[in-house]
C-alpha positions in Angstrom: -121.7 40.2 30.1 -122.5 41.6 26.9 -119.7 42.8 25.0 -119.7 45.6 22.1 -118.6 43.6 18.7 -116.2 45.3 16.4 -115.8 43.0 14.0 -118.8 41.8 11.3 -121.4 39.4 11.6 -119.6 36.2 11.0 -121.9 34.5 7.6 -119.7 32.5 5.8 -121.4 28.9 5.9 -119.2 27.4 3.3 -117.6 25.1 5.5 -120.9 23.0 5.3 -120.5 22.8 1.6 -117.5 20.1 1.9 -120.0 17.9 3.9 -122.6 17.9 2.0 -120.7 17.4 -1.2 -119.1 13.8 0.3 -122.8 13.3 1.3 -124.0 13.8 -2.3 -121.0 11.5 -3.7 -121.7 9.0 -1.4 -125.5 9.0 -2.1 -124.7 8.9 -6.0 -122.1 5.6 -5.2 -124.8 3.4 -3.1 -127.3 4.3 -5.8 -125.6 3.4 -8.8 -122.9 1.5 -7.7 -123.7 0.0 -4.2 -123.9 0.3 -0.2 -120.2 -0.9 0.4 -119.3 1.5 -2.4 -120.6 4.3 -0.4 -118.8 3.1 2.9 -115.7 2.4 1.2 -115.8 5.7 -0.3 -116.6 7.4 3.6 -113.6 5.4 5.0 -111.2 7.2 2.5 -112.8 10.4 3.7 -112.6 9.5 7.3 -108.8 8.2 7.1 -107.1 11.1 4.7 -109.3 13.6 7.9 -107.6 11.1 10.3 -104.3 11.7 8.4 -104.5 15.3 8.4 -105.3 15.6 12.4 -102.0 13.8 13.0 -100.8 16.3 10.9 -102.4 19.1 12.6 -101.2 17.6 16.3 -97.2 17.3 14.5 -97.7 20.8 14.0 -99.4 22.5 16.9 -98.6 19.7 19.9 -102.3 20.2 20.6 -103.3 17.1 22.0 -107.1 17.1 21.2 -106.1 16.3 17.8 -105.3 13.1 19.0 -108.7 12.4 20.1 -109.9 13.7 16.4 -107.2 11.2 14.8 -109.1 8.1 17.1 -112.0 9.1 16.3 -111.9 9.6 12.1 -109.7 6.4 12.4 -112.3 4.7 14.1 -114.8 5.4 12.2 -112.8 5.0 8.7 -112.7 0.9 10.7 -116.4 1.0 11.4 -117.4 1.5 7.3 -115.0 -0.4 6.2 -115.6 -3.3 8.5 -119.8 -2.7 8.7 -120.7 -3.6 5.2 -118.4 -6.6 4.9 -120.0 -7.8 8.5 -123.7 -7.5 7.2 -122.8 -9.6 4.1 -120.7 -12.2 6.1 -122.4 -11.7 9.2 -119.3 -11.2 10.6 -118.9 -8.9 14.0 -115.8 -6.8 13.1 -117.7 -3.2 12.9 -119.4 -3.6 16.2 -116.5 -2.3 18.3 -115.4 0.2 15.5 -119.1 1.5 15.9 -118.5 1.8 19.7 -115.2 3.1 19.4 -116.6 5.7 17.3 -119.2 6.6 19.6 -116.9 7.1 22.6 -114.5 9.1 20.5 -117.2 11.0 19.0 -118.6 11.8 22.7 -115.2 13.1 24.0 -114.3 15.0 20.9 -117.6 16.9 21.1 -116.5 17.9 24.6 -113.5 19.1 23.6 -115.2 21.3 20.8 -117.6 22.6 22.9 -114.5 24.2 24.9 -113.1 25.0 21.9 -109.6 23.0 22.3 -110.0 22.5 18.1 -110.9 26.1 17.7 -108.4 28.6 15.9 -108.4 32.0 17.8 -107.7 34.3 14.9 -111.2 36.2 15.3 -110.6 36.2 19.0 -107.4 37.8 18.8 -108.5 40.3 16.1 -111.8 41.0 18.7 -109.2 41.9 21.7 -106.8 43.9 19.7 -109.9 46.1 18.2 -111.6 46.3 22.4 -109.8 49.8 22.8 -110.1 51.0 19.6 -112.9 54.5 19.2 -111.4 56.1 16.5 -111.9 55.7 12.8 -111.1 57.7 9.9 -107.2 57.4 8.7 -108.0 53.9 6.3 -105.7 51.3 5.8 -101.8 51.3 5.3 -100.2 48.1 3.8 -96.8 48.5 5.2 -96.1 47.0 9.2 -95.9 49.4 11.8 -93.5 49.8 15.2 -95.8 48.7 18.3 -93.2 49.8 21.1 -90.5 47.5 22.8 -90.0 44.8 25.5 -87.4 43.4 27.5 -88.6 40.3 27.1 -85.6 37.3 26.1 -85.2 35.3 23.1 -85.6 32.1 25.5 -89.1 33.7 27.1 -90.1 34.5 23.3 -89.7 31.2 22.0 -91.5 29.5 25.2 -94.2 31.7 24.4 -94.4 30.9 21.1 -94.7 27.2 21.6 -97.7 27.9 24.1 -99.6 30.1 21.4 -98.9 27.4 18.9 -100.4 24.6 21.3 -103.2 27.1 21.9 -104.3 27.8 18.4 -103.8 31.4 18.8 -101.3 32.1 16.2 -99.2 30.1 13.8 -95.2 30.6 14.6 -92.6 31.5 12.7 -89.0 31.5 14.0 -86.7 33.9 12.1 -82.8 34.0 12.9 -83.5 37.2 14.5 -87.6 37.4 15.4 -90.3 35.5 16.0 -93.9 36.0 14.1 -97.0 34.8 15.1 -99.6 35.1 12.8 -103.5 34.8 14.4 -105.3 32.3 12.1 -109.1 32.2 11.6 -111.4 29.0 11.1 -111.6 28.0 8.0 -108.0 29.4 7.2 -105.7 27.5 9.0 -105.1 24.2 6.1 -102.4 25.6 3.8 -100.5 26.1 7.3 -101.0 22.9 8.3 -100.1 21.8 4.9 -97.1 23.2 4.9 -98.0 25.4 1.9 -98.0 29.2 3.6 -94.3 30.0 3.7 -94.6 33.3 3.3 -96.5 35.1 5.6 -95.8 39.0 4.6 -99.5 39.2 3.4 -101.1 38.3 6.3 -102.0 39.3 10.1 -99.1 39.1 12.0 -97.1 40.4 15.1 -93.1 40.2 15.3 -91.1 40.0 18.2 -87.4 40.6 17.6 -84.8 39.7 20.1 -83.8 43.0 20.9 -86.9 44.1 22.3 -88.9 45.4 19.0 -92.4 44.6 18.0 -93.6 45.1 14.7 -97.5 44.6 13.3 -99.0 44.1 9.9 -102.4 44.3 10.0 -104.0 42.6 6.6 -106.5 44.0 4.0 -108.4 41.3 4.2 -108.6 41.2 8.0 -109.0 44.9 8.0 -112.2 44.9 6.2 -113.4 42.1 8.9 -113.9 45.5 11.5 -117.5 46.7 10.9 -116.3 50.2 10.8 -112.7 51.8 9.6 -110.7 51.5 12.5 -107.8 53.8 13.0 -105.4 51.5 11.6 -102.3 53.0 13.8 -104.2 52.4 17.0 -105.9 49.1 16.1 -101.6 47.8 15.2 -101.0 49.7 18.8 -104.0 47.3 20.1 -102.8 44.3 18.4 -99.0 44.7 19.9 -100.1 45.6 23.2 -102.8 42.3 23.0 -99.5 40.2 22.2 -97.3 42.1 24.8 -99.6 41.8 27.4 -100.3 37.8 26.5 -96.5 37.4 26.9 -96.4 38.9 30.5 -99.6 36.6 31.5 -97.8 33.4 30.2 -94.6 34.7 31.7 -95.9 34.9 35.0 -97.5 31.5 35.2 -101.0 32.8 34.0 -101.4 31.3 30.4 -105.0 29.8 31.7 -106.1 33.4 31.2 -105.5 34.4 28.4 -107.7 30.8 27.3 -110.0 32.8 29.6 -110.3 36.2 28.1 -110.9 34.8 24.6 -114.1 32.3 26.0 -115.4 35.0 27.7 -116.0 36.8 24.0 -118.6 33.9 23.4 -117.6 33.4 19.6 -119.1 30.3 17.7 -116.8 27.2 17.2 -116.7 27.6 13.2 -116.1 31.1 13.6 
């Protein structure tokens, strides 16, 4: 089904460039200094990655990231052991190498359902679907979205299930909860634990008396291709949350997965 895209073009390659800057290091150590240099200098890379998808899983309870942590930590073993095996022809990399490869299999699976993906531009997509008008521009301060009778108890749930899911980054207030949609590409000074202040960003609050409040950000505003009524694209974006509440309420979480796949965005996206 084809579906009308409000949101740009997504270009922004520079996700490769981290890559291909280890790539270039590591090519500049086994010239100058030597192969094992090279692979020692990959296993550092794949264990600090290893490191930070246990890190990610602490945070988010998604449990694909303990496939990614196998799989880095496996192959962080496999350089480290391989050179040292050549020299001494020793056989300690050969299971690290299959390890590596049967980590590597199921962890492209799981990407290619997107269980690593952040759903930021999903969510942002969905809350823009009903949106026709344009013209007002943006407004920096949050707006009231309407209420809900919906309980502390049934807030908090949900929030655990959008955390799990990727869809938005949590944040529990003594009287609210936020969730704040996160792009790819965005989501590492959350997981570092170095965005405590969320105020400038994308976010949705659900207060325990039934309130919900929306920020919409610059940034993510100039994302939409055209300039959105910003009062009925915050409308959009509470009613998006609202109604993801009621489908997890009633047993339905799997849908919501559902309605976001069936926008067909790119992994890296």
């Amino acid at each position: 089904m084809y579906t009308i895209r409000k949101l740009k073009p997504d270009r922004n390659f520079s996700g490769l460039l981290i890559p291909i800057g280890y790539l270039v290091i590591a090519v500049f150590l086994g010239a100058f200094i030597g192969y094992q240099a090279a692979m020692t200098f990959f296993t550092i890379v794949f264990w600090l990655y290893a490191a930070y998808g246990l890190l990610t899983w602490a945070r988010t309870r998604n449990n694909s990231y303990i496939v990614q942590f196998l799989y880095l930590t496996s192959a962080g073993f496999a350089t480290f052991f391989l050179p040292r095996s050549i020299e001494r022809h020793w056989s300690l990399g050969q299971p690290f190498v299959a390890l590596t490869v049967f980590f590597a299999i199921w962890l492209f699976i799981l990407a290619g359902n997107k269980k690593l993906k952040w759903r930021g531009r999903e969510v942002l997509e969905l809350a823009a679907a009903s949106v026709e008008d344009t013209g007002n521009g943006y407004t920096s301060r949050p707006l009231p979205a309407g209420k809900t009778e919906f309980s502390q108890r049934q807030i908090l749930a949900f929030a655990q299930f959008a955390l799990k899911n990727m869809i938005a980054v949590t944040y529990q207030d003594k009287d609210k909860v936020v969730f704040v949609p996160v792009l790819m590409g965005r989501e590492f000074p959350y997981i570092l634990g170095l965005k405590s202040d969320y105020t400038d960003e994308t976010w949705v609050a659900f207060d325990y008396e039934g309130k919900v409040t929306v920020n919409i950000s610059h940034r993510d505003y100039l994302e939409y291709q055209d300039a959105l009524s910003f009062d009925q694209l915050c409308k959009g974006m509470g009613d998006l949350f609202v109604e993801f509440m009621g489908m997890f309420q009633n047993g339905e979480g799997v849908r919501i997965i559902d309605r976001m796949d069936a926008l067909r965005i790119g992994f890296y996206s």
